[in-house]
C-alpha positions as CSV (number, residue, x, y, z in Angstrom):
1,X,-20.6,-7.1,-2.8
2,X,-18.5,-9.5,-4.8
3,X,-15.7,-11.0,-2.4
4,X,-12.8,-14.0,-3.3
5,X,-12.4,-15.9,0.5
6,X,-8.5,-17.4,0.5
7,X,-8.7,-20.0,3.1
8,X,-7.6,-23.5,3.1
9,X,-9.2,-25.1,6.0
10,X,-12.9,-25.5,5.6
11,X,-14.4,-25.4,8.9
12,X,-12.5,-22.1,8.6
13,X,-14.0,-21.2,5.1
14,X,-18.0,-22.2,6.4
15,X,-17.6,-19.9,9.1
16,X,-16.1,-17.0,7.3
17,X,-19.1,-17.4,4.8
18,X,-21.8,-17.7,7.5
19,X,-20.6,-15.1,9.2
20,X,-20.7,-12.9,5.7
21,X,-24.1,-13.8,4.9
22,X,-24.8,-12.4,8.5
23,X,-23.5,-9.4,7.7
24,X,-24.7,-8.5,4.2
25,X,-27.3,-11.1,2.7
26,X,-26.9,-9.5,-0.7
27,X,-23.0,-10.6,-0.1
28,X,-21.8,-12.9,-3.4
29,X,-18.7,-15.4,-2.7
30,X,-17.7,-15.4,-6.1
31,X,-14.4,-17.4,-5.8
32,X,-12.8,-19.9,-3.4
33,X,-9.1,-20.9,-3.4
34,X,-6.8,-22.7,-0.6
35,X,-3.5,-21.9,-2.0
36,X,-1.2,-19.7,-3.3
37,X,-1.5,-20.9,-6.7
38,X,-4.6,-21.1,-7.4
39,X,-5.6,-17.6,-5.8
40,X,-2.5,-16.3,-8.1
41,X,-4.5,-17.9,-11.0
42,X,-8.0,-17.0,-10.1
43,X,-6.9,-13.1,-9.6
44,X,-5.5,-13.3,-13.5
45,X,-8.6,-15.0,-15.0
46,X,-11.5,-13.3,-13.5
47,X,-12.8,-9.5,-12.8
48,X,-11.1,-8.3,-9.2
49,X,-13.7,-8.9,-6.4
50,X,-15.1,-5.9,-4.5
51,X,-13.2,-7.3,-1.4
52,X,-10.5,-10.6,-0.9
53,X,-10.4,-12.1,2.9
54,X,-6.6,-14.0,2.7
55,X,-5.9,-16.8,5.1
56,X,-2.0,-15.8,5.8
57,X,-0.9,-19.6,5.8
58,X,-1.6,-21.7,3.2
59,X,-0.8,-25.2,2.0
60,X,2.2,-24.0,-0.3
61,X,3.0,-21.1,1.5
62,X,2.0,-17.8,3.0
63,X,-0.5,-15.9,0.8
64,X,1.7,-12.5,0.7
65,X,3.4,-14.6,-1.9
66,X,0.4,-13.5,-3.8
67,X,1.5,-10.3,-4.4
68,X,4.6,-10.9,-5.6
69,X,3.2,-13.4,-8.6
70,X,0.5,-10.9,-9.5
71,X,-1.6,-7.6,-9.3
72,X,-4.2,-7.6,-6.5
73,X,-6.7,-5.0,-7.8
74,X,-9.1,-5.0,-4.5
75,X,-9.1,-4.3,-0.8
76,X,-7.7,-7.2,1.2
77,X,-8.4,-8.3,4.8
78,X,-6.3,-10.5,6.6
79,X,-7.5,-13.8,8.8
80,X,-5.1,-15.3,10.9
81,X,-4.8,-17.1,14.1
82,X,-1.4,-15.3,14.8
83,X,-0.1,-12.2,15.4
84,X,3.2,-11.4,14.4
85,X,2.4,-11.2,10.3
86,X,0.0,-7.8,11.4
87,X,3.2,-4.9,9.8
88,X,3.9,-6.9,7.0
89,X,0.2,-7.4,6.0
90,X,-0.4,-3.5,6.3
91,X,2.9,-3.0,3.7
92,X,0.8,-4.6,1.7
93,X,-2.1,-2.2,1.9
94,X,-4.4,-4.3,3.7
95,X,-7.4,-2.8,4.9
96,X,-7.2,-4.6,8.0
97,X,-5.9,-7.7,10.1
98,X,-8.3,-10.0,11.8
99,X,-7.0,-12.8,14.2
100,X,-8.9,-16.0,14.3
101,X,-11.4,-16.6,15.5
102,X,-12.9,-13.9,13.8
103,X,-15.4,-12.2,15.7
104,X,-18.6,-10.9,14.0
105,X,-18.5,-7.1,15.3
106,X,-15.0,-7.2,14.0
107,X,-15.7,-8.7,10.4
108,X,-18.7,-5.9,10.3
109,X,-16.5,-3.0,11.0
110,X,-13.7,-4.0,8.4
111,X,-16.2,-4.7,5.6
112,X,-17.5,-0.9,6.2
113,X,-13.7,0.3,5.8
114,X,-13.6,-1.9,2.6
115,X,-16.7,-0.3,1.7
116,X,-15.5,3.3,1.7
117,X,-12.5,2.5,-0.2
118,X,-12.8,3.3,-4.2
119,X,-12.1,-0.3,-6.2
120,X,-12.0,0.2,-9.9
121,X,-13.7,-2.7,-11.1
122,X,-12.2,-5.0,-14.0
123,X,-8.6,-5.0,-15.3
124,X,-7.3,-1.4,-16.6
125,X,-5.0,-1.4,-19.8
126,X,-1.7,-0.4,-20.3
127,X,-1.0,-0.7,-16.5
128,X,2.6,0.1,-15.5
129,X,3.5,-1.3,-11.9
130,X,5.1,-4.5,-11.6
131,X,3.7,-7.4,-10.1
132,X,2.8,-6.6,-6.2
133,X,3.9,-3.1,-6.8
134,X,0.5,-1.3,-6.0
135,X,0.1,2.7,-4.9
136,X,-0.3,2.7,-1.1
137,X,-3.0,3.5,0.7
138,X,-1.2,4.3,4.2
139,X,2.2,3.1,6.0
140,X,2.0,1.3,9.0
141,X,5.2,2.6,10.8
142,X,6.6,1.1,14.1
143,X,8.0,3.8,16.5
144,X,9.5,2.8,19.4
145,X,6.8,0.4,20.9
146,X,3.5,1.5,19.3
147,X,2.7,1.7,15.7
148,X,1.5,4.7,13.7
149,X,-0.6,4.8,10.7
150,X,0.3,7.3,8.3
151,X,-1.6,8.2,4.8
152,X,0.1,9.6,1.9
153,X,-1.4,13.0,2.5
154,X,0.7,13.7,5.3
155,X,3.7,12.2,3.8
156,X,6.2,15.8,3.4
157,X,9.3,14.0,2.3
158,X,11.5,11.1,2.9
159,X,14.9,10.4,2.8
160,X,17.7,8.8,3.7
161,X,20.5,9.8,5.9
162,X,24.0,7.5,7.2
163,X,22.2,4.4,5.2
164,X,18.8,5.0,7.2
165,X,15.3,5.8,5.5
166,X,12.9,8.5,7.5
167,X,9.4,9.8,6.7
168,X,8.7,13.4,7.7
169,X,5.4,14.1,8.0
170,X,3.7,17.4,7.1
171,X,3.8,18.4,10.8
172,X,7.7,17.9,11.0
173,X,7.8,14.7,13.0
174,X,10.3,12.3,11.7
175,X,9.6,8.4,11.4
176,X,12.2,5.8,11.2
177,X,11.6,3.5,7.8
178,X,12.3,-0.3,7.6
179,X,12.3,0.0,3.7
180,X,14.7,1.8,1.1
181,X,13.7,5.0,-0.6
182,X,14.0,2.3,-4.0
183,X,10.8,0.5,-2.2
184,X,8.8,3.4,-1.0
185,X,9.6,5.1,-4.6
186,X,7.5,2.2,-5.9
187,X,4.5,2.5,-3.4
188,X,4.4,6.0,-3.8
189,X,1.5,8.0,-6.4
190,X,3.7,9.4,-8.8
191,X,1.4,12.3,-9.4
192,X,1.9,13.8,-6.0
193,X,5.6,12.0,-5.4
194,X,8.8,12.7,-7.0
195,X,12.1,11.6,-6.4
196,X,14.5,14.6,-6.2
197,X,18.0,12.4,-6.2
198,X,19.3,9.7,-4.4
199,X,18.6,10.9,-0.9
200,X,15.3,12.7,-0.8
201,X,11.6,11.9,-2.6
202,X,9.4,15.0,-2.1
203,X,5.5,15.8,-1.9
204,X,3.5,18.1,-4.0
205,X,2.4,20.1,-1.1
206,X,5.5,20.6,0.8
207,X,7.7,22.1,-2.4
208,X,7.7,26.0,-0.7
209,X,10.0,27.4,-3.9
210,X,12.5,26.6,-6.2
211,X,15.9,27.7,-6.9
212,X,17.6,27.9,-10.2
213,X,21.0,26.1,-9.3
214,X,24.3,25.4,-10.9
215,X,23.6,24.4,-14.9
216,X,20.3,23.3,-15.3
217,X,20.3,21.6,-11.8
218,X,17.1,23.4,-9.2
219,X,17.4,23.8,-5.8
220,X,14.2,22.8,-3.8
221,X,12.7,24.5,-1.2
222,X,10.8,22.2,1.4
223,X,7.5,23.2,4.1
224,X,8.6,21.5,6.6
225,X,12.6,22.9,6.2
226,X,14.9,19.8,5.4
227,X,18.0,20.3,6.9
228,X,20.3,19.8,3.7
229,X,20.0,21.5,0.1
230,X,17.6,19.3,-1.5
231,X,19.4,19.6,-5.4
232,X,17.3,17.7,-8.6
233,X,19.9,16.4,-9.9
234,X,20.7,17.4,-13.8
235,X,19.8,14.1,-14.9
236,X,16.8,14.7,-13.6
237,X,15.5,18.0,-14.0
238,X,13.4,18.1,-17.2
239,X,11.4,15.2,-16.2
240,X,10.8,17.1,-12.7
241,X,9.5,19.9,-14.6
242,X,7.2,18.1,-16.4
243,X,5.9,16.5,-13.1
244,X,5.4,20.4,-12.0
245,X,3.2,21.0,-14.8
246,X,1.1,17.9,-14.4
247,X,2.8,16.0,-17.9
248,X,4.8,13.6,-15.7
């Protein structure tokens, strides 16, 4: 396993290498960088790692700046010594979040969920997404005082309602948002996401049947119901038929 370590303090970088080599023997650090900067520069010149471990504060800043500068093609873990950066890592698509000191049984476990992940190797052409923008792997959601993990496949819908975002899942429940339906447009797969009109961005799997509407506009039929007609704007309907038929 090729990994990149982003840490700036180097009793903190020895450790987080012994404790690899622990782990996985065969493990190859095959970059080291203690800033923003140069981890933003490393990431454009060489082939993404299989794995990244980010120190969160760094000399010139905190490394989620990273994502904003660049694409970050692999699996990232977190190390920090505080807490309070743990929802904005996972917005991120961090695979997980480990508070210093990191403890070996810890390390172990998140390398295995790194593991199972699929990485595509190298840089692929003609990619799209801005800088930072990548497909999510799951949304970490606070909800009242606990937080829930949800993956796109249970994603039904979200939308927006009196200036507020909400996820419904595929069991019905609804989940406040922090972010705008803009944002989560952009995190979204847009193979299996499509953004109906201003107020609602719809799953694959929930559409139940479609309406022919007024003009060329099509009413959308949701599994679960949404409690408003959910309309694909005119604008918009050709290009959601192609979606349908997989030429999106």
């Amino acid at each position: 396993m090729n990994i990149l370590i982003v840490e700036d303090e180097a009793a903190a970088l020895k450790r987080m290498e012994k404790l690899l080599k622990e782990i996985d023997p065969e493990v190859n650090i095959v970059g080291r960088t203690g800033t923003v900067k140069e981890t933003v520069e490393w990431l454009e010149d060489n082939e993404w790692p299989d794995l990244a471990f980010f120190d969160i504060q760094l000399a010139d800043g905190e490394s989620f700046e990273v994502f904003h500068r660049t694409e970050v093609g692999c699996p990232v873990i977190f190390t920090t010594a505080y807490d309070e950066h743990a929802l904005k890592a996972f917005r991120v698509n961090a695979v997980d979040y480990l508070l210093k000191p990191v403890r070996k049984g810890e390390l172990s476990e998140a390398m295995e969920r790194a593991g199972n992940l699929r990485v595509v190797r190298g840089r692929p052409a003609g990619r799209e997404e801005a800088p930072g923008e990548l497909v999510a792997k799951r949304f970490l959601i606070r909800y009242g005082d606990t937080f829930k993990v949800v993956e796109p496949k249970d994603i039904a819908y979200l939308y927006s309602l009196e200036k507020n975002t909400f996820l419904r899942t595929t069991e019905g429940k609804d989940l406040p948002m922090d972010e705008s339906l803009d944002r989560l447009e952009k995190q979204l797969d847009p193979a299996r996401f499509f953004r109906l009109n201003r107020q609602v961005i719809v799953g694959f799997e929930s559409i139940k049947e479609l309406i022919a509407y007024s003009k060329s506009r099509v009413k959308v039929i949701m599994e679960p119901p949404f409690g408003e007609d959910a309309i694909v704007s005119s604008e918009r309907s050709a290009e959601f038929k192609r979606w349908l038929a997989g030429e999106g």
